[in-house]
PyMOL CGO cylinders between C-alpha atoms (Angstrom):
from pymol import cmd
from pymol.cgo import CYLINDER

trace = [
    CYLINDER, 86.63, 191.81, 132.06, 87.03, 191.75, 135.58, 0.3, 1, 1, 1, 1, 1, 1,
    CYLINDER, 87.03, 191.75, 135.58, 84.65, 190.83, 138.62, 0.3, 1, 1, 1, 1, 1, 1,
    CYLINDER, 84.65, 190.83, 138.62, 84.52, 192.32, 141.87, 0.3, 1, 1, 1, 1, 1, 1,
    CYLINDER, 84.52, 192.32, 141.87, 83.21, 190.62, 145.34, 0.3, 1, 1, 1, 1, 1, 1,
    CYLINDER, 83.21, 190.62, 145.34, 82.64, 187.39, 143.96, 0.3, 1, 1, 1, 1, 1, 1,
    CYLINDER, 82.64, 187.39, 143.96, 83.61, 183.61, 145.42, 0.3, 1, 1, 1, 1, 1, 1,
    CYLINDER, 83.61, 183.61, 145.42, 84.93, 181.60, 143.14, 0.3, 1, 1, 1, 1, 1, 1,
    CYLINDER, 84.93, 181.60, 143.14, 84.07, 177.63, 143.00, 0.3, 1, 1, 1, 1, 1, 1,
    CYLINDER, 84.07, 177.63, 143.00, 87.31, 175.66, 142.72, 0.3, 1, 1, 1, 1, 1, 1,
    CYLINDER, 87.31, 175.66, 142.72, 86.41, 172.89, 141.35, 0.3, 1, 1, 1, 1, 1, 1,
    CYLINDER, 86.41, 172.89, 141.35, 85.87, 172.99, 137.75, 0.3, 1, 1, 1, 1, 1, 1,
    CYLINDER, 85.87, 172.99, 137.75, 83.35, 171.95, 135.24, 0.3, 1, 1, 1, 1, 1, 1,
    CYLINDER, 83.35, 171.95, 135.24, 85.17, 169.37, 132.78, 0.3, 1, 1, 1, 1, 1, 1,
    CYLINDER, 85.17, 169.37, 132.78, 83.42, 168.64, 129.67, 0.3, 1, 1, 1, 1, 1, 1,
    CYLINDER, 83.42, 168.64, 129.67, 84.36, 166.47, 126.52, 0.3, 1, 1, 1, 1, 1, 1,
    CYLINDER, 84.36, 166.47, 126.52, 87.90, 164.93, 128.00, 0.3, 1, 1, 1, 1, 1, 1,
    CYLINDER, 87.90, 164.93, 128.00, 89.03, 168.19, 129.05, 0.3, 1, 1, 1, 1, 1, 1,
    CYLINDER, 89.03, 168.19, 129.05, 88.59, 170.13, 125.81, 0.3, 1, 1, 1, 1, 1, 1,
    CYLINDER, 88.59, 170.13, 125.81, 85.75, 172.70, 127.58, 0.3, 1, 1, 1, 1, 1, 1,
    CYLINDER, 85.75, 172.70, 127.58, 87.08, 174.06, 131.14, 0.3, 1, 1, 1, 1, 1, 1,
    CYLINDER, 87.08, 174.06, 131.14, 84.70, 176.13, 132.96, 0.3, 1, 1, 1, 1, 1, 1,
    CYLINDER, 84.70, 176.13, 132.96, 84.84, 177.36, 136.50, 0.3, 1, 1, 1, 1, 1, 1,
    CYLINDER, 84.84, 177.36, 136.50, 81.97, 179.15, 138.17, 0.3, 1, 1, 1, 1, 1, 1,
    CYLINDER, 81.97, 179.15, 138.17, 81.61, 182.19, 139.94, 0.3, 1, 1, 1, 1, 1, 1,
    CYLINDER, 81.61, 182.19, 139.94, 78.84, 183.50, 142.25, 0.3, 1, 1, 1, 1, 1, 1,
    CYLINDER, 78.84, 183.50, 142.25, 78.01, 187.11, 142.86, 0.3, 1, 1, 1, 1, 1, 1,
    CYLINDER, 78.01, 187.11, 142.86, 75.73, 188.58, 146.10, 0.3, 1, 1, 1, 1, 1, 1,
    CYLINDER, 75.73, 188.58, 146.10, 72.60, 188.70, 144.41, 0.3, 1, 1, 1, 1, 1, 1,
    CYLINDER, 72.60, 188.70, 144.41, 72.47, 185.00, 143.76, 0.3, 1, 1, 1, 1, 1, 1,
    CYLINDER, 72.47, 185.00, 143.76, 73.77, 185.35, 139.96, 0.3, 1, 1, 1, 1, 1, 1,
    CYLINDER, 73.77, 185.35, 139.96, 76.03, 182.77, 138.59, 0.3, 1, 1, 1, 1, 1, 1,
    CYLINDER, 76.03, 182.77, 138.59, 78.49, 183.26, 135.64, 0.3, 1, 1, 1, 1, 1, 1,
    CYLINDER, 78.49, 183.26, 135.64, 81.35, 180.96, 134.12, 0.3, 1, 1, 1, 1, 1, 1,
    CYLINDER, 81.35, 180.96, 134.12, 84.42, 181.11, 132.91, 0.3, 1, 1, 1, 1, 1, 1,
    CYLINDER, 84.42, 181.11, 132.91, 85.80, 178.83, 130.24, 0.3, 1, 1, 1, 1, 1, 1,
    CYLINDER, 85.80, 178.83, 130.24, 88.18, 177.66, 128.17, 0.3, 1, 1, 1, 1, 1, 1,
    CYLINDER, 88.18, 177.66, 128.17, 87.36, 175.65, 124.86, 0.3, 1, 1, 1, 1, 1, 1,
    CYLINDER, 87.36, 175.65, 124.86, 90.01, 174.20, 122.99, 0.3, 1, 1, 1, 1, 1, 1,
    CYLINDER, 90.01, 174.20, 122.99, 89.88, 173.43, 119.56, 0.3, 1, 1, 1, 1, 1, 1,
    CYLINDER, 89.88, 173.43, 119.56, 86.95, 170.48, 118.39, 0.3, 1, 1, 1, 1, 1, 1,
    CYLINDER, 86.95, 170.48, 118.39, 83.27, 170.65, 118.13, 0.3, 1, 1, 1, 1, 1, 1,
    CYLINDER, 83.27, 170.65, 118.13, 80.78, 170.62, 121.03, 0.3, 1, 1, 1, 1, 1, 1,
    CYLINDER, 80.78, 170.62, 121.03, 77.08, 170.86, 121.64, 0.3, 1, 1, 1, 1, 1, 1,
    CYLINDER, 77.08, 170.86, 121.64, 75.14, 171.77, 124.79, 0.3, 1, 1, 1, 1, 1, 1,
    CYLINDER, 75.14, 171.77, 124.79, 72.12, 171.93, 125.86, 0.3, 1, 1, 1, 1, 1, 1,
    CYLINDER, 72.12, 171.93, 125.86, 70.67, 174.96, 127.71, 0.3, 1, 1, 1, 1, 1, 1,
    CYLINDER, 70.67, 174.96, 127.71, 67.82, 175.32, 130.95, 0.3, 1, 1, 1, 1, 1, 1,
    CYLINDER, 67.82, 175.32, 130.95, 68.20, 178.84, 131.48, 0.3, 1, 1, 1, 1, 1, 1,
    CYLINDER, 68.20, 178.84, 131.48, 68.72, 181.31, 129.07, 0.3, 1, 1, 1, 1, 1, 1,
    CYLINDER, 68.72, 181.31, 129.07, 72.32, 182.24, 127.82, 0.3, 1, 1, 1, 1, 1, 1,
    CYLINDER, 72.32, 182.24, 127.82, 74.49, 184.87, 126.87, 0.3, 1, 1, 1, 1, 1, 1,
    CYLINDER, 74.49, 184.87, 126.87, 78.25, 183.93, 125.69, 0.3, 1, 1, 1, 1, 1, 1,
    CYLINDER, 78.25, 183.93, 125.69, 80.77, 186.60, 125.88, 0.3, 1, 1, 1, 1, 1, 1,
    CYLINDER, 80.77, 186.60, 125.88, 83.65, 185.89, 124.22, 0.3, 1, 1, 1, 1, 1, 1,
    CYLINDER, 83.65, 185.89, 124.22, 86.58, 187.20, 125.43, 0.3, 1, 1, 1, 1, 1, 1,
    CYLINDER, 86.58, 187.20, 125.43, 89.99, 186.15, 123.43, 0.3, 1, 1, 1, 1, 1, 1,
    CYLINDER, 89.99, 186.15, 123.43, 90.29, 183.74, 120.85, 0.3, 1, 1, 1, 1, 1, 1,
    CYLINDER, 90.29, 183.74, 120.85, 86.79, 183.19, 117.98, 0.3, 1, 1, 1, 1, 1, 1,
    CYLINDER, 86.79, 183.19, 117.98, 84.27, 180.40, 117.53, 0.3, 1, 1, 1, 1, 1, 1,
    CYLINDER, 84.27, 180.40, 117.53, 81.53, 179.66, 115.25, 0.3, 1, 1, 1, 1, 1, 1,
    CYLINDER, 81.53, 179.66, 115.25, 78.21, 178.95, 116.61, 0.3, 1, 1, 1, 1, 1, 1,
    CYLINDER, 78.21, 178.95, 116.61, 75.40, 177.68, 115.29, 0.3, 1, 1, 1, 1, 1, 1,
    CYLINDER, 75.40, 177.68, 115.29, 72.00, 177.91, 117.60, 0.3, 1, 1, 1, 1, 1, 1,
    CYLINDER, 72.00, 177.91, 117.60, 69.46, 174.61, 117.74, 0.3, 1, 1, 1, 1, 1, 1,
    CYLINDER, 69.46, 174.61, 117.74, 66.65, 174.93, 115.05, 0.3, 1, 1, 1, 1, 1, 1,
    CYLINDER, 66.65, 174.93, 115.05, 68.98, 177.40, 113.04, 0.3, 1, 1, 1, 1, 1, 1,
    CYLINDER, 68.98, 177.40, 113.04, 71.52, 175.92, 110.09, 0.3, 1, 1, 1, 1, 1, 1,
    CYLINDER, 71.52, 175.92, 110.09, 74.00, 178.73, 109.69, 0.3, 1, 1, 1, 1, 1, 1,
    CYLINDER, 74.00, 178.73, 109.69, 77.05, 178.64, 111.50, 0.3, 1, 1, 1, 1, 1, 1,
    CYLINDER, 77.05, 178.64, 111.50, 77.63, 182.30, 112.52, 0.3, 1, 1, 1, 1, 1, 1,
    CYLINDER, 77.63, 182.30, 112.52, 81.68, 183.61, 113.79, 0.3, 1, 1, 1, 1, 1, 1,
    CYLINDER, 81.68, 183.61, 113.79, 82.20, 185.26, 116.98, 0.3, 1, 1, 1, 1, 1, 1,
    CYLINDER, 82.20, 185.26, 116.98, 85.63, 187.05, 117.98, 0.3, 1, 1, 1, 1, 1, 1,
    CYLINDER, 85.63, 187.05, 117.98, 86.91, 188.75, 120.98, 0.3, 1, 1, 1, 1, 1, 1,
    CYLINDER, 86.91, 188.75, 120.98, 84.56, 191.12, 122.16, 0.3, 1, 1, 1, 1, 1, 1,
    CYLINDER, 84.56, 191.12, 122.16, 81.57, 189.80, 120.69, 0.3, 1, 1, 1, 1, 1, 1,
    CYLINDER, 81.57, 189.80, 120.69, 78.53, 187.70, 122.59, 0.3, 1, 1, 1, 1, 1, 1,
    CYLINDER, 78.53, 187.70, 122.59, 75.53, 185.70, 121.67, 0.3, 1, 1, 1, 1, 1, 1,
    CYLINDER, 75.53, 185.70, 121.67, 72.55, 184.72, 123.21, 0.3, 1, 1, 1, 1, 1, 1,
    CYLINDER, 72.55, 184.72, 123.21, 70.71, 181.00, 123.43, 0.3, 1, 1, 1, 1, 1, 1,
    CYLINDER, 70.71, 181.00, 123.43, 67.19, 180.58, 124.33, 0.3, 1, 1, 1, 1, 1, 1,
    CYLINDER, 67.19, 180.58, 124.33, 66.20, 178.79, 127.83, 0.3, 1, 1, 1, 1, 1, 1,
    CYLINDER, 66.20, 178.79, 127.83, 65.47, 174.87, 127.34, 0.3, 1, 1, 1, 1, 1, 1,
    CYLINDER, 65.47, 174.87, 127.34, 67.12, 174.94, 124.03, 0.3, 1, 1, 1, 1, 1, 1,
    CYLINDER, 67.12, 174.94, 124.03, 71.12, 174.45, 122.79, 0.3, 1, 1, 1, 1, 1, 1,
    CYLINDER, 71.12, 174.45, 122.79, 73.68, 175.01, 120.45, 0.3, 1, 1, 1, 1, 1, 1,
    CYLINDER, 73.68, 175.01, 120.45, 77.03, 173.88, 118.86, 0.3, 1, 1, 1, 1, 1, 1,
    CYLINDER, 77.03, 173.88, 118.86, 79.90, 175.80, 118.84, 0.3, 1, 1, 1, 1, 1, 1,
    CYLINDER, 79.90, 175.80, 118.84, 83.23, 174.90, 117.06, 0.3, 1, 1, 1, 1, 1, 1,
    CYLINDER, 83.23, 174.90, 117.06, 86.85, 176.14, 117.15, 0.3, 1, 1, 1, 1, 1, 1,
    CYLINDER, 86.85, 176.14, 117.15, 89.24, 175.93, 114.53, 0.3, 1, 1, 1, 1, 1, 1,
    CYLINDER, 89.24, 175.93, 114.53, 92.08, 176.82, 115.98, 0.3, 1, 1, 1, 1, 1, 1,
    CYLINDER, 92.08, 176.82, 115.98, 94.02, 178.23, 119.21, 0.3, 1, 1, 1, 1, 1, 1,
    CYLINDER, 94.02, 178.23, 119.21, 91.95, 178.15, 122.17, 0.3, 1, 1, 1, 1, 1, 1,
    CYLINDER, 91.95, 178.15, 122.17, 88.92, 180.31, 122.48, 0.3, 1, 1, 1, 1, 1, 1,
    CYLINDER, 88.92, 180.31, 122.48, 87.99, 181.94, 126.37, 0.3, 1, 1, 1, 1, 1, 1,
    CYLINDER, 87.99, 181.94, 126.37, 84.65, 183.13, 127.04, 0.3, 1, 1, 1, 1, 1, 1,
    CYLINDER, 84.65, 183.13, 127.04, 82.37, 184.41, 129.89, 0.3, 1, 1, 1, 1, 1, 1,
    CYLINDER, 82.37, 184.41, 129.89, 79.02, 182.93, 130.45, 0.3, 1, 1, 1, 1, 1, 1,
    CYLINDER, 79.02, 182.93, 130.45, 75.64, 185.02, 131.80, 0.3, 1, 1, 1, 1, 1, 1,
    CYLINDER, 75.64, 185.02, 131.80, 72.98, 182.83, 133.00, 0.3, 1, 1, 1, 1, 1, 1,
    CYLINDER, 72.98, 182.83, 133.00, 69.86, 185.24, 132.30, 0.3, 1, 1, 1, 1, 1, 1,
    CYLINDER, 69.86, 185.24, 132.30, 66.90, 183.25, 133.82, 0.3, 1, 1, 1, 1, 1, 1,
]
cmd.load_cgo(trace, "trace")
């Protein structure tokens, strides 16, 4: 996945001691994405805008607020999380890299 005519925001977006990385990029229109890292653990987060998670290397499993089951995403796969909503997403292993669309 690559981006074209972007600027890029240095500094990054640290959560839980350094096991999520994300830095953000923003494109013409006024459209924001991130990039990430998340290293093996368990994490939640809470949403405002509506979501979609692209993952790009690595897998997770991901479980969506008000749902129970825990559902796997590899490379090349995505999900979606509501606006004003949340979700937990765990890897087991390795570290997984994904691209986030902020859809609203």
């Amino acid at each position: 996945m690559q981006f074209e005519n972007v600027t890029a925001i240095a500094k990054a977006n640290v959560y839980f001691d350094g096991k999520v990385v994300s830095h953000s990029i923003l494109f013409g229109d006024g459209s924001k994405k991130t990039l990430g890292l998340i290293y093996p653990g368990e994490y939640h987060f809470g949403t405002d805008a509506a979501e979609e998670m692209a993952i790009v290397d690595g897998a997770c499993e991901v479980v969506l607020d008000g749902q129970e089951e825990m559902v796997g995403y590899a490379a090349d796969t995505a999900f979606q999380v509501p606006a004003k909503s949340g979700f937990t997403i765990r890897v087991q292993e390795g570290v997984c890299q994904y691209v986030c669309s902020f859809l609203g």
